[in-house]
PDB file of N, CA, C and O in Angstrom:
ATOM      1  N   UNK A   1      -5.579  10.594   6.631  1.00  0.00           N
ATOM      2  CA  UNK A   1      -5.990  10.434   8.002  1.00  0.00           C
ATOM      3  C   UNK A   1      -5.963   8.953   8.370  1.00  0.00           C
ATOM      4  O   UNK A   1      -6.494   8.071   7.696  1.00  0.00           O
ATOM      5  N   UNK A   2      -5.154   8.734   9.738  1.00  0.00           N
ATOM      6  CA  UNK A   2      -5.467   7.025   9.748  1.00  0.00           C
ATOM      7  C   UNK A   2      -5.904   7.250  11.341  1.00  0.00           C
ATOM      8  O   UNK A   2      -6.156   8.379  11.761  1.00  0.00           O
ATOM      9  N   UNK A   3      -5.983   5.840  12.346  1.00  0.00           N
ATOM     10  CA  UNK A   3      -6.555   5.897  13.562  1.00  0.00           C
ATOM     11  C   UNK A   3      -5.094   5.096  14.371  1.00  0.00           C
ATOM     12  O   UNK A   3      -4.493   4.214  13.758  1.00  0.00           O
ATOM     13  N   UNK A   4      -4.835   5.348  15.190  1.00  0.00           N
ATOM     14  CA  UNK A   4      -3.301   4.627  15.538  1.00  0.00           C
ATOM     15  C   UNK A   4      -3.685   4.244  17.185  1.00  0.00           C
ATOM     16  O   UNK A   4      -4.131   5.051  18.001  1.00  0.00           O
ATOM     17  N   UNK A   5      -3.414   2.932  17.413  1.00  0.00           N
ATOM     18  CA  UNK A   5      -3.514   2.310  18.849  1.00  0.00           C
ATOM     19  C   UNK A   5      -2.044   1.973  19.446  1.00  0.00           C
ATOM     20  O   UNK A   5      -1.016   2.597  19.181  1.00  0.00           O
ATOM     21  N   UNK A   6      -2.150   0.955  20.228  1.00  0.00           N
ATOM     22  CA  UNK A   6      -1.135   0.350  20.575  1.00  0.00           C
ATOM     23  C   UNK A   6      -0.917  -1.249  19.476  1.00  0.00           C
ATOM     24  O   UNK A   6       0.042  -1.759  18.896  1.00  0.00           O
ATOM     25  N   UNK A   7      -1.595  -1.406  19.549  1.00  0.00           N
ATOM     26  CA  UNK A   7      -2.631  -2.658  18.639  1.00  0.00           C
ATOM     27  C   UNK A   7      -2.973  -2.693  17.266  1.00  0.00           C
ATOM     28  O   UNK A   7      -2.923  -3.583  16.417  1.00  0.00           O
ATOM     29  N   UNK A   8      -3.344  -1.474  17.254  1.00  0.00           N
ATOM     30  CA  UNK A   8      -3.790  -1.444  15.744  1.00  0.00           C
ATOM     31  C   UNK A   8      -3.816  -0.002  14.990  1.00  0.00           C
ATOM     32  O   UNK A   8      -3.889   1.109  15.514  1.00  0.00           O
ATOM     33  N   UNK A   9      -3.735  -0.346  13.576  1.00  0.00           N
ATOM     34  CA  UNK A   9      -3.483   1.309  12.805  1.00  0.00           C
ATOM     35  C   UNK A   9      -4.774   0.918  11.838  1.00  0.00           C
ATOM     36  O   UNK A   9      -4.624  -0.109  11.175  1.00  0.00           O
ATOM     37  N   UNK A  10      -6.115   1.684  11.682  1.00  0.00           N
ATOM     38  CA  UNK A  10      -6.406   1.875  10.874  1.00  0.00           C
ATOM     39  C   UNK A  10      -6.162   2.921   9.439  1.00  0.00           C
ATOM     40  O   UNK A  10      -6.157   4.093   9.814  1.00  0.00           O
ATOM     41  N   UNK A  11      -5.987   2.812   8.096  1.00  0.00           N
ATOM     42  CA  UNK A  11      -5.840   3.596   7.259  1.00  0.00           C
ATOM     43  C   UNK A  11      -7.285   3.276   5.928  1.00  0.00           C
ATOM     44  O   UNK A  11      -8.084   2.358   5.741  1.00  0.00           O
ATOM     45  N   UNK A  12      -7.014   4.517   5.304  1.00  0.00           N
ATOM     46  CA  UNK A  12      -8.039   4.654   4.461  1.00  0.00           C
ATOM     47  C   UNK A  12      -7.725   3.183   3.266  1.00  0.00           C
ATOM     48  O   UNK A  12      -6.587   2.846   2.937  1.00  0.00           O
ATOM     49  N   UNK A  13      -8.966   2.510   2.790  1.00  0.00           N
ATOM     50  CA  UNK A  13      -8.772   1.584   1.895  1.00  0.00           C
ATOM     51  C   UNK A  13      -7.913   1.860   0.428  1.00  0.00           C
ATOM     52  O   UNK A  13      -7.434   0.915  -0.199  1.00  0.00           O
ATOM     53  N   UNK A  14      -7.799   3.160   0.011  1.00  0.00           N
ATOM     54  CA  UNK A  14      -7.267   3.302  -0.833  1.00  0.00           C
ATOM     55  C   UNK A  14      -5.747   3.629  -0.387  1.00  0.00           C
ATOM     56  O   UNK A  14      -4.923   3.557  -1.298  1.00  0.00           O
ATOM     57  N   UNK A  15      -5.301   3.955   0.806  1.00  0.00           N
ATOM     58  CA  UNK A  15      -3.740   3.832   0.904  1.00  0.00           C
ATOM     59  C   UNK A  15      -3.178   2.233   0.897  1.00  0.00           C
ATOM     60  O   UNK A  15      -2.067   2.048   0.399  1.00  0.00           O
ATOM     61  N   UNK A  16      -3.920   1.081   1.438  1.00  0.00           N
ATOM     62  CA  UNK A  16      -3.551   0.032   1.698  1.00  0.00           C
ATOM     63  C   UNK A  16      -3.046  -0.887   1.017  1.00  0.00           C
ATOM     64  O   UNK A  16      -3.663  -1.508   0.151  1.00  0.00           O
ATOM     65  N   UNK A  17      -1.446  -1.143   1.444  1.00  0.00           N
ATOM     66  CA  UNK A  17      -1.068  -2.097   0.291  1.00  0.00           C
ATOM     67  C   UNK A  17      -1.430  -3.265  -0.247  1.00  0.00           C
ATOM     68  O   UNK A  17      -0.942  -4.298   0.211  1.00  0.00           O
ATOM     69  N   UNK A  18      -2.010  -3.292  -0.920  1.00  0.00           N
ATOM     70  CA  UNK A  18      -3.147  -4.764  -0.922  1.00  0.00           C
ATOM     71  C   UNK A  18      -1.794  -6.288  -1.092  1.00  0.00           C
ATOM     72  O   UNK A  18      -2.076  -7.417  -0.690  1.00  0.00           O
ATOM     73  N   UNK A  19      -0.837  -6.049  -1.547  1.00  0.00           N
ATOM     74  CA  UNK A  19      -0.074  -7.130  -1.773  1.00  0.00           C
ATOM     75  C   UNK A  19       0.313  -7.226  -0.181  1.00  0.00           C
ATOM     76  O   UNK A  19       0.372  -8.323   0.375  1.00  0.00           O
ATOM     77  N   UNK A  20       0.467  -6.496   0.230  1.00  0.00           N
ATOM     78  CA  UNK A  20       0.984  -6.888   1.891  1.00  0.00           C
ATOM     79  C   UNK A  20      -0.339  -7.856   2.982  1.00  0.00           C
ATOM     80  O   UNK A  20      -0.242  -8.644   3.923  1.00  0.00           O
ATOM     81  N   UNK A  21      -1.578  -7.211   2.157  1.00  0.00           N
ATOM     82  CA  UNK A  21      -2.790  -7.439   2.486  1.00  0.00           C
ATOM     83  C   UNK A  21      -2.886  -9.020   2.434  1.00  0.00           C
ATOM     84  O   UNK A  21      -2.943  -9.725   3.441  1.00  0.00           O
ATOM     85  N   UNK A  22      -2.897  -9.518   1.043  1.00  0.00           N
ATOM     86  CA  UNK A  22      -2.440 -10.649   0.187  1.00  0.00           C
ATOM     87  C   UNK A  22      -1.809 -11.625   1.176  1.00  0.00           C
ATOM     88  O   UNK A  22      -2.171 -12.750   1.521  1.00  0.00           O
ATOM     89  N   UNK A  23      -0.865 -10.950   1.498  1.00  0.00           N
ATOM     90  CA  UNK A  23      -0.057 -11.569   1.733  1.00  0.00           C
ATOM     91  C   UNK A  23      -0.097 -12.389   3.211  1.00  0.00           C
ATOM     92  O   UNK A  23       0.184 -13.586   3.270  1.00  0.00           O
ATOM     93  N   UNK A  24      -0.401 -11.759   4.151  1.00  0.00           N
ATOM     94  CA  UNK A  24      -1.276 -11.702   5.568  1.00  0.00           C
ATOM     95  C   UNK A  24      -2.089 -12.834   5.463  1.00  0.00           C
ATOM     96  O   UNK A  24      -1.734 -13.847   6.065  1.00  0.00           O
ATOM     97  N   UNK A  25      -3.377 -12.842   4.635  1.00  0.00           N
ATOM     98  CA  UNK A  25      -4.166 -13.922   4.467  1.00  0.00           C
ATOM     99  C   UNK A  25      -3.658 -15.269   4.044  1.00  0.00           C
ATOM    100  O   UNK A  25      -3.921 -16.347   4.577  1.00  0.00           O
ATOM    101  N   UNK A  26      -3.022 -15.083   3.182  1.00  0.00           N
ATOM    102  CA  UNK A  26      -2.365 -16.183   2.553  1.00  0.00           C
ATOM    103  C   UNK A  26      -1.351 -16.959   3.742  1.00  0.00           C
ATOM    104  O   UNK A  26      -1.459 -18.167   3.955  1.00  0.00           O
ATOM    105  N   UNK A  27      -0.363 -16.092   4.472  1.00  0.00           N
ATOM    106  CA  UNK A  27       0.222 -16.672   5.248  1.00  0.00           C
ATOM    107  C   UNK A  27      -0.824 -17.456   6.687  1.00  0.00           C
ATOM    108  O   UNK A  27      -0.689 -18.565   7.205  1.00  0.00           O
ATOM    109  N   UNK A  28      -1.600 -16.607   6.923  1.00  0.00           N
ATOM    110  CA  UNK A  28      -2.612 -16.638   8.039  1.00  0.00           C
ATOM    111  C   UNK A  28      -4.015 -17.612   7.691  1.00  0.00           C
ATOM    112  O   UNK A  28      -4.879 -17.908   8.516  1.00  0.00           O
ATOM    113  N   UNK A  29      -3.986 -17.990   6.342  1.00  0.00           N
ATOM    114  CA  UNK A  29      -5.182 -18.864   6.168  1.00  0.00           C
ATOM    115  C   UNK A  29      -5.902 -19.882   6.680  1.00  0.00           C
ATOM    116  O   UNK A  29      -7.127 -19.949   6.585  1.00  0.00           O
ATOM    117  N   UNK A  30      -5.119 -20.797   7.298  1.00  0.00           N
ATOM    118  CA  UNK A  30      -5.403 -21.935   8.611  1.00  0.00           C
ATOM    119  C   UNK A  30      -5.835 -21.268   9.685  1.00  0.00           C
ATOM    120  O   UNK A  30      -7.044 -21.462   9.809  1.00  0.00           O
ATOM    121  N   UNK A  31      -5.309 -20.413  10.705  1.00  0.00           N
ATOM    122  CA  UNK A  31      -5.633 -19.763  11.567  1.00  0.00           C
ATOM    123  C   UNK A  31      -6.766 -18.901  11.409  1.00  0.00           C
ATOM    124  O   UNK A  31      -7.525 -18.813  12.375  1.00  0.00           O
ATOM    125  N   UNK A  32      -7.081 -18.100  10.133  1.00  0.00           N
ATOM    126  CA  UNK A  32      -8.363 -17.231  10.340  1.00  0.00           C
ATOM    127  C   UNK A  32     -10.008 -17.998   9.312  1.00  0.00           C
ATOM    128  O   UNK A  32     -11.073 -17.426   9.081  1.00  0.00           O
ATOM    129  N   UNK A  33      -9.563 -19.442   8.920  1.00  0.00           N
ATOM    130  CA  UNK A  33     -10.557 -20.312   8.091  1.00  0.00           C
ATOM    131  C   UNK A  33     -11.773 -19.936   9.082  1.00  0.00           C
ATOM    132  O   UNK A  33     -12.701 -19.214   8.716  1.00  0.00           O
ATOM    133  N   UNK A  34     -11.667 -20.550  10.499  1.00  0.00           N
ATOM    134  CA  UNK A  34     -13.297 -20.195  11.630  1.00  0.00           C
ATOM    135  C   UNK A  34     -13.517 -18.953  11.158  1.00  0.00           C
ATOM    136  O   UNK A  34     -14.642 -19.013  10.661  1.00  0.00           O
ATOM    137  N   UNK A  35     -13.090 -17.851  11.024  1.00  0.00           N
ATOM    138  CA  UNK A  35     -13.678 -16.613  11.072  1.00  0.00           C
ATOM    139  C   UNK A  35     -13.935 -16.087   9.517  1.00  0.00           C
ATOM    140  O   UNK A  35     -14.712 -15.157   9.298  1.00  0.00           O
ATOM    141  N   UNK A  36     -13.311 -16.673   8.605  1.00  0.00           N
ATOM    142  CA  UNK A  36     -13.897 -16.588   6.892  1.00  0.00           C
ATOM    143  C   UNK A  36     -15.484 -16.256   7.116  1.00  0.00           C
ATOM    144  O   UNK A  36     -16.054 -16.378   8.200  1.00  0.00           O
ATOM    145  N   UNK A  37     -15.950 -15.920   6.191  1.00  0.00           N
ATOM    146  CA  UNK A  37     -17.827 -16.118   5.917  1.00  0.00           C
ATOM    147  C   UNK A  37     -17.398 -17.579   4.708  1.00  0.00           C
ATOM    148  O   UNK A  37     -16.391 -17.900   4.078  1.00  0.00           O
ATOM    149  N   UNK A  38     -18.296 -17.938   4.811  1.00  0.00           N
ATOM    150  CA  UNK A  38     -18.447 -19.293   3.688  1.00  0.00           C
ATOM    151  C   UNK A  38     -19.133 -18.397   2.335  1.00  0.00           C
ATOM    152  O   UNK A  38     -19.948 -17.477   2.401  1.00  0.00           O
ATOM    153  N   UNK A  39     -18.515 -18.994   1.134  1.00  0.00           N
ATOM    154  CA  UNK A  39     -17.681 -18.766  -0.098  1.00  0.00           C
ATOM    155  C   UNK A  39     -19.070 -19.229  -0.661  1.00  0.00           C
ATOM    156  O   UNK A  39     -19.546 -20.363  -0.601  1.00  0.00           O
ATOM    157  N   UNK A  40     -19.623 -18.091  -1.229  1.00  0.00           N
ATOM    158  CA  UNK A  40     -20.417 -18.288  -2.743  1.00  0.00           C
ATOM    159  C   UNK A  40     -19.677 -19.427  -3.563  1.00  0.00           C
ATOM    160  O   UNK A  40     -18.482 -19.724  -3.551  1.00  0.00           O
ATOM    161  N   UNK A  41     -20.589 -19.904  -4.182  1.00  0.00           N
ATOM    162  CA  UNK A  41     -20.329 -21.039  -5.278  1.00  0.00           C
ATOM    163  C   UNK A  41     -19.714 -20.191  -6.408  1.00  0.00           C
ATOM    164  O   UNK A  41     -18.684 -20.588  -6.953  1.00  0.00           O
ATOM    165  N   UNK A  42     -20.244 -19.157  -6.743  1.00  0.00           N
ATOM    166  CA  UNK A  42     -19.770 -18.451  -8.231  1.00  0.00           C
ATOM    167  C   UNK A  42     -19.463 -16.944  -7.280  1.00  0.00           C
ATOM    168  O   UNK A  42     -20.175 -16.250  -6.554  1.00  0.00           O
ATOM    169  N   UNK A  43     -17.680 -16.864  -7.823  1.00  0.00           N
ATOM    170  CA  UNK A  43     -17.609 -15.583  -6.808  1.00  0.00           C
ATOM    171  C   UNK A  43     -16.733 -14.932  -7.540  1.00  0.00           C
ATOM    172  O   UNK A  43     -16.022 -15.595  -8.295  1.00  0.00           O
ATOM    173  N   UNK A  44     -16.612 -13.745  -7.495  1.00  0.00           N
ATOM    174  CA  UNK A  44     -16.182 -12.529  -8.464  1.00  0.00           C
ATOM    175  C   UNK A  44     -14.887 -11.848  -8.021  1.00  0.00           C
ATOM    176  O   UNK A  44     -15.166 -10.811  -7.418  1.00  0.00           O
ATOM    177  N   UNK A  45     -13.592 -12.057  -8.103  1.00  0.00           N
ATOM    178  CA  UNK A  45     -12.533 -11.590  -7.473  1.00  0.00           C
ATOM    179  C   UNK A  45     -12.092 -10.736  -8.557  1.00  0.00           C
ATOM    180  O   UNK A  45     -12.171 -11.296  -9.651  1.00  0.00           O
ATOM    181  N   UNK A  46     -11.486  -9.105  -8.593  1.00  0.00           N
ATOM    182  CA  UNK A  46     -10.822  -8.371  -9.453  1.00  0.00           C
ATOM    183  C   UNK A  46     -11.660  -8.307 -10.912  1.00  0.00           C
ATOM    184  O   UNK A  46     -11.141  -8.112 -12.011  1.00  0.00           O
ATOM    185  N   UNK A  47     -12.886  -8.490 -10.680  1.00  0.00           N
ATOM    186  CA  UNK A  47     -13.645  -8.694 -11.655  1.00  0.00           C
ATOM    187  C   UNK A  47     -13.750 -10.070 -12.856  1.00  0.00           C
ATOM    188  O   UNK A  47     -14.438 -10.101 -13.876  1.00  0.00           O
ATOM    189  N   UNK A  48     -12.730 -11.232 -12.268  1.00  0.00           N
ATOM    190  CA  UNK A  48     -12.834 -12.206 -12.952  1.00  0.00           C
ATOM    191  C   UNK A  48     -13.411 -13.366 -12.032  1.00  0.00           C
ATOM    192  O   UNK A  48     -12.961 -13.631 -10.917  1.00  0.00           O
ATOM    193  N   UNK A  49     -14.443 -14.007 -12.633  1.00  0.00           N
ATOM    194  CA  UNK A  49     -15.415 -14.889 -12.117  1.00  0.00           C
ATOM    195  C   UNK A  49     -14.995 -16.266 -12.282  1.00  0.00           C
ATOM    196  O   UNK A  49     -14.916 -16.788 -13.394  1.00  0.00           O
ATOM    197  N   UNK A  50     -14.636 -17.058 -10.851  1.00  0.00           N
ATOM    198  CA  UNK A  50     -14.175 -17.729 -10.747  1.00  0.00           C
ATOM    199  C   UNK A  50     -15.553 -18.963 -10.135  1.00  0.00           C
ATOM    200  O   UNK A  50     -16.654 -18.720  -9.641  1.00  0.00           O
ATOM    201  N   UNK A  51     -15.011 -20.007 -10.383  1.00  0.00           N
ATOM    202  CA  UNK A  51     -16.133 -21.307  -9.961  1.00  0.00           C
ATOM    203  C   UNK A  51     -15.519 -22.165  -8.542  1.00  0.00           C
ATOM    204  O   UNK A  51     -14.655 -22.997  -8.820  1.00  0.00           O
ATOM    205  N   UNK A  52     -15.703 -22.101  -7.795  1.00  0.00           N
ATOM    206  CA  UNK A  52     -15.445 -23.104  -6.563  1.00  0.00           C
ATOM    207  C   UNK A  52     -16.279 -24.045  -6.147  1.00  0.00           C
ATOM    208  O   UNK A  52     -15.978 -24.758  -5.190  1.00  0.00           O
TER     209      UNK A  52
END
């Protein structure tokens, strides 16, 4: 089941290609930095704990 606009498609989190996902942010990172939440000091990505 997904939700379909003109604008936008929502789909369930487990269909979503996360590398395309990835990929979005990464290209888009300057532009969406204002709207980030600010970054724990010790933060847990894919289950490996990283230090920033």
């Amino acid at each position: 089941m997904y939700l379909e606009t003109k604008r936008l498609i929502l789909v369930p989190a487990y269909k979503i290609n996360v590398k395309k996902v990835l990929e979005y942010l990464i290209k888009n990172k300057e532009f969406l930095k204002p709207y980030e939440p600010k970054k724990m000091k010790n933060i847990i990505k894919f289950g490996i704990k990283k230090n920033y």
